[in-house]
C-alpha positions as CSV (number, residue, x, y, z in Angstrom):
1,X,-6.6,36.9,-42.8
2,X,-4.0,35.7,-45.2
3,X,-1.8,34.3,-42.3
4,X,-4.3,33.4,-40.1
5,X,-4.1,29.1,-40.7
6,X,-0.2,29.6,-40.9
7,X,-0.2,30.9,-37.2
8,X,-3.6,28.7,-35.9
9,X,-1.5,25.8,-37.0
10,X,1.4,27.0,-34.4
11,X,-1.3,26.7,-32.2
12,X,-2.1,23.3,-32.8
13,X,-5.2,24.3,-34.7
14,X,-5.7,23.2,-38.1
15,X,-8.0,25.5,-40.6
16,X,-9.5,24.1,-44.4
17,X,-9.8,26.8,-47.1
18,X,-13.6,26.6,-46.1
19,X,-13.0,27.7,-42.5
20,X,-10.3,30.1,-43.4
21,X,-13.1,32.2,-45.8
22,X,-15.8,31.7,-42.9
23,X,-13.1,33.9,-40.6
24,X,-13.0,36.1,-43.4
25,X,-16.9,36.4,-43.5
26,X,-16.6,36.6,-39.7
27,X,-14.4,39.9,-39.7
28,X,-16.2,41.6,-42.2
29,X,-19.8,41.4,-40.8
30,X,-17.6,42.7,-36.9
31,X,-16.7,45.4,-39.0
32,X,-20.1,46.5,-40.6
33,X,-22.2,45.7,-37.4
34,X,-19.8,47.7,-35.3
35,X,-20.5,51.0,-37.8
36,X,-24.2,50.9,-35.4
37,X,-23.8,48.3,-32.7
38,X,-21.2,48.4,-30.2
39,X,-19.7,45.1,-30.6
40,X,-15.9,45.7,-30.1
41,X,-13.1,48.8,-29.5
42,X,-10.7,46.2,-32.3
43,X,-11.7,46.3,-35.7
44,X,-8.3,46.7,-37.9
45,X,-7.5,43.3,-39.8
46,X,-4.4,42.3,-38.3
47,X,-6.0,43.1,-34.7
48,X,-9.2,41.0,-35.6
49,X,-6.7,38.4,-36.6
50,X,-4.5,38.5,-33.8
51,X,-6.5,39.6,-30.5
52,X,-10.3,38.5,-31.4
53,X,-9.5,35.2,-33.6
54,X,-5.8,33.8,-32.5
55,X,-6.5,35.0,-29.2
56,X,-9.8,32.8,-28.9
57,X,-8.0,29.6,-30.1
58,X,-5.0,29.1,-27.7
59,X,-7.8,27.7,-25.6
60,X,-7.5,24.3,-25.3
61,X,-10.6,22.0,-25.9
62,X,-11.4,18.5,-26.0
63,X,-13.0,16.3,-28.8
64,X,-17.2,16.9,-28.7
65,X,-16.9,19.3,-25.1
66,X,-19.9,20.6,-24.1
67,X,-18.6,24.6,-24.4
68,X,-20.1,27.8,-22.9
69,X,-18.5,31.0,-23.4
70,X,-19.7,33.3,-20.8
71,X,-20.0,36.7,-21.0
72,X,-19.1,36.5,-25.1
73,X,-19.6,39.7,-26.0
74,X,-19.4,40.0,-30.3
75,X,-18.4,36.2,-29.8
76,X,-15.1,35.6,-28.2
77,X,-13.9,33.4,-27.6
78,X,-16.7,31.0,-28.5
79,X,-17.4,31.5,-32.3
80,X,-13.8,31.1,-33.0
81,X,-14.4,28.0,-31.5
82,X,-17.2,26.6,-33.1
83,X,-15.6,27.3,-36.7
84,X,-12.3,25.9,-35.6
85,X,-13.6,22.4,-34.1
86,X,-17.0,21.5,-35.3
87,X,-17.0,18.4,-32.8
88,X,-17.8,21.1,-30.5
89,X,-20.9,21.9,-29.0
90,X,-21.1,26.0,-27.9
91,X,-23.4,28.2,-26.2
92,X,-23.0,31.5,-26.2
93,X,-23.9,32.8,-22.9
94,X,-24.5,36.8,-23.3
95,X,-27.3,39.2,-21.4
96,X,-26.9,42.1,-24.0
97,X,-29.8,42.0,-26.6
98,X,-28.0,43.6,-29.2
99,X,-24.9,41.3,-29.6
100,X,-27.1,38.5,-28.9
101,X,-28.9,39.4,-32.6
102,X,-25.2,39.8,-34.2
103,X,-24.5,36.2,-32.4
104,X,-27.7,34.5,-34.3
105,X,-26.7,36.3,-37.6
106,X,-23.4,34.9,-37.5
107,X,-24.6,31.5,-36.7
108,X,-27.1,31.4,-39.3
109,X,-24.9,33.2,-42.0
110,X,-21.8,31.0,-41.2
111,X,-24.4,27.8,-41.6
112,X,-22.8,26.9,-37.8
113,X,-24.9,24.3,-36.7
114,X,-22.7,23.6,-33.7
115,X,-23.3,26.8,-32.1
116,X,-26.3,28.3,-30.1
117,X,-27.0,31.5,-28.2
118,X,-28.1,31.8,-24.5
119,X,-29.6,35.3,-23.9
120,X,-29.0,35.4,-19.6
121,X,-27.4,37.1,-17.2
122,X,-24.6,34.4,-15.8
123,X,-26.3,34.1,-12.6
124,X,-29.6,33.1,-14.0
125,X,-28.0,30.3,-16.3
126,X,-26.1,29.3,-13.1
127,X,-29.1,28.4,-11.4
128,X,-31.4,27.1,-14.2
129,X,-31.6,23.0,-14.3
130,X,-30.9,23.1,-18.0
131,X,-27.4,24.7,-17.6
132,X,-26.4,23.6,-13.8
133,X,-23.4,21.6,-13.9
134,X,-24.3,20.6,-18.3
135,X,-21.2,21.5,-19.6
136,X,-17.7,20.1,-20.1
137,X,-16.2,23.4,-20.4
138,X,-16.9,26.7,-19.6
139,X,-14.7,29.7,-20.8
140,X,-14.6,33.3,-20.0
141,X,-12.7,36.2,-21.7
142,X,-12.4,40.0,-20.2
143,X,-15.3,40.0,-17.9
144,X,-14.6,39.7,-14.6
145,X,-11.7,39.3,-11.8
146,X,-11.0,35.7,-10.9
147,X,-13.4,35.2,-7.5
148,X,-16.4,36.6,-9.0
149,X,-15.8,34.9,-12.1
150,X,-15.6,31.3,-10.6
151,X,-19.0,32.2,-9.5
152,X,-20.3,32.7,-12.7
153,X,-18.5,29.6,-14.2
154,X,-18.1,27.1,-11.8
155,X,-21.8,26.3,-11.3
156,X,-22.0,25.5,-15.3
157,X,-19.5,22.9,-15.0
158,X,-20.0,18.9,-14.6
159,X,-17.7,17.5,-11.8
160,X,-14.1,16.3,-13.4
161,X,-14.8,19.4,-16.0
162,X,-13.2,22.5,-16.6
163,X,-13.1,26.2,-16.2
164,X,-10.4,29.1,-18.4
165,X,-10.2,32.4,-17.7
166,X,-8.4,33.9,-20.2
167,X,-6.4,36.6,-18.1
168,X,-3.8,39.6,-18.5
169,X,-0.9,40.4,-16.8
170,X,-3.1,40.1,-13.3
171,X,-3.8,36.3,-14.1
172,X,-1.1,35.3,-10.9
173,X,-2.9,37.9,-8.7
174,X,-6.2,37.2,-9.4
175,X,-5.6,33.6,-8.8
176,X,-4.3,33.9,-5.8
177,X,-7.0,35.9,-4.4
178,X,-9.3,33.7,-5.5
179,X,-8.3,30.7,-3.4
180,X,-11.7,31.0,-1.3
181,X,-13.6,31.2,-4.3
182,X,-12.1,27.8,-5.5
183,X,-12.7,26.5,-1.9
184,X,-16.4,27.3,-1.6
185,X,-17.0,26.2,-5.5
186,X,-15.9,23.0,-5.5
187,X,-12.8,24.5,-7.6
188,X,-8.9,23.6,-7.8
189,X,-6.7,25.6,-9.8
190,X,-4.7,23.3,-12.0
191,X,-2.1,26.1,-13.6
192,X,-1.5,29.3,-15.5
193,X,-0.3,28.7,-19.2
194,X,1.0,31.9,-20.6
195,X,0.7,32.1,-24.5
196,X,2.2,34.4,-27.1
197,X,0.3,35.9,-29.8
198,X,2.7,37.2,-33.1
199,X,3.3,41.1,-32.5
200,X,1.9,41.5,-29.2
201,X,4.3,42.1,-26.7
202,X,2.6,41.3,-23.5
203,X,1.9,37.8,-22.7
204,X,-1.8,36.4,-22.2
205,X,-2.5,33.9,-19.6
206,X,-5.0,30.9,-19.3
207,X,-6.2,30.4,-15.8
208,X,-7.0,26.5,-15.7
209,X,-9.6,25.5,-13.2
210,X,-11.0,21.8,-12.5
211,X,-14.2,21.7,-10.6
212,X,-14.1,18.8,-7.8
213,X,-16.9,18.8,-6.4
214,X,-20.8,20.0,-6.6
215,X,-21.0,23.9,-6.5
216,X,-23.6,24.5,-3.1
217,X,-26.8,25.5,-4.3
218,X,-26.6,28.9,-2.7
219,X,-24.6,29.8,-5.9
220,X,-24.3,31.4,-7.8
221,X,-26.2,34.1,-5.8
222,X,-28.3,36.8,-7.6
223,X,-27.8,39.0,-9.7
224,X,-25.3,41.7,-9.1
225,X,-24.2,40.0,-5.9
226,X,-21.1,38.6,-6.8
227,X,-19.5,41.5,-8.3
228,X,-21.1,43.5,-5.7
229,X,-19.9,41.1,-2.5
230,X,-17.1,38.9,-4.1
231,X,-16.4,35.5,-2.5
């Protein structure tokens, strides 16, 4: 983790000594819950460092945005997040049990009091009035194409706030065939900003979505239907 505030700060993301040694205890416990709970395939240091933690903070946020990372997996790219900017608020939107109890340890261990979990399936948060249209940002790493993940984000999101997809080397085709998805959503894709992460060859893309109007109620339909009939 040694360089890991060195290369945040080429990100525009400034680290203390304090939340440089909560990364730290952030690796470490990935590593040991792995050993018995399948969290992640990357567990070497300098790919922790690089593809979990770097990775999750070339998203762009906004002083005191109303976050939900959905789909977060072992927490990406949402606790990097919450440690990173504690004006943040972050939910952790994940429908696995297991990581959900590695989520809470973290939280707890790391003293985050910016950060909550959500145990749901996407399409159940979508339509519950405590998460409809709440949040100022909601972000998505590795867990779906574009069209069907607009439906799981879009209907988080206030009006005039914002969806990321954090995207490989499909991030252009996936966007464009998701222009239907935008247009029933009450989406408008505002760009693609391709970022470089120190010894990775391929680039990584951030698909940047504004929501401009009220997603219909219909949606986001239930569960299994979007990946199973995508818009």
């Amino acid at each position: 983790m040694g360089r890991l505030a060195d290369d945040a700060a080429r990100l525009g993301v400034t680290l203390n000594a304090d939340q440089e040694a909560q990364f730290e205890q952030l690796a470490a416990e990935l590593v040991c819950w792995n050993a018995h709970t399948n969290l992640t395939a990357i567990t070497d240091p300098e790919g922790v460092r690089v593809r979990h933690f770097l990775d999750s903070l070339t998203v762009p946020v906004r002083p005191d945005d109303r976050v939900i990372d959905v789909g977060t997996g072992a927490g990406f790219p949402g606790l990097p997040l919450a440690l990173a900017h504690p004006s943040l608020r972050v939910t952790l939107l994940e429908a696995t049990g297991k990581k959900i109890a590695f989520l809470e340890h973290m939280i707890e261990l790391l003293g985050l009091t910016n950060a909550v979990t959500l145990h749901a399936r996407a399409e159940d948060a979508g339509q519950h009035p405590a998460h409809r249209a709440a949040y100022d940002l909601a972000v998505a790493r590795a867990v779906a194409r574009l069209p069907v993940l607009l439906e799981y984000l879009l209907p988080l999101v206030r009006v005039g706030g914002r969806c990321i997809a954090m995207k490989g080397i499909t991030a252009h085709e996936e966007a464009e065939s998701a222009r239907r998805a935008l247009r029933t959503l009450g989406g408008r894709l505002i760009g693609i900003e391709t970022v470089m992460l120190p010894g990775v060859a391929e680039p990584h893309h951030l698909v940047m979505v504004e929501k401009t109007a009220s997603t219909p109620p219909l949606y986001p339909r239930k569960p299994g239907t979007p990946s199973k009939k995508p818009l």
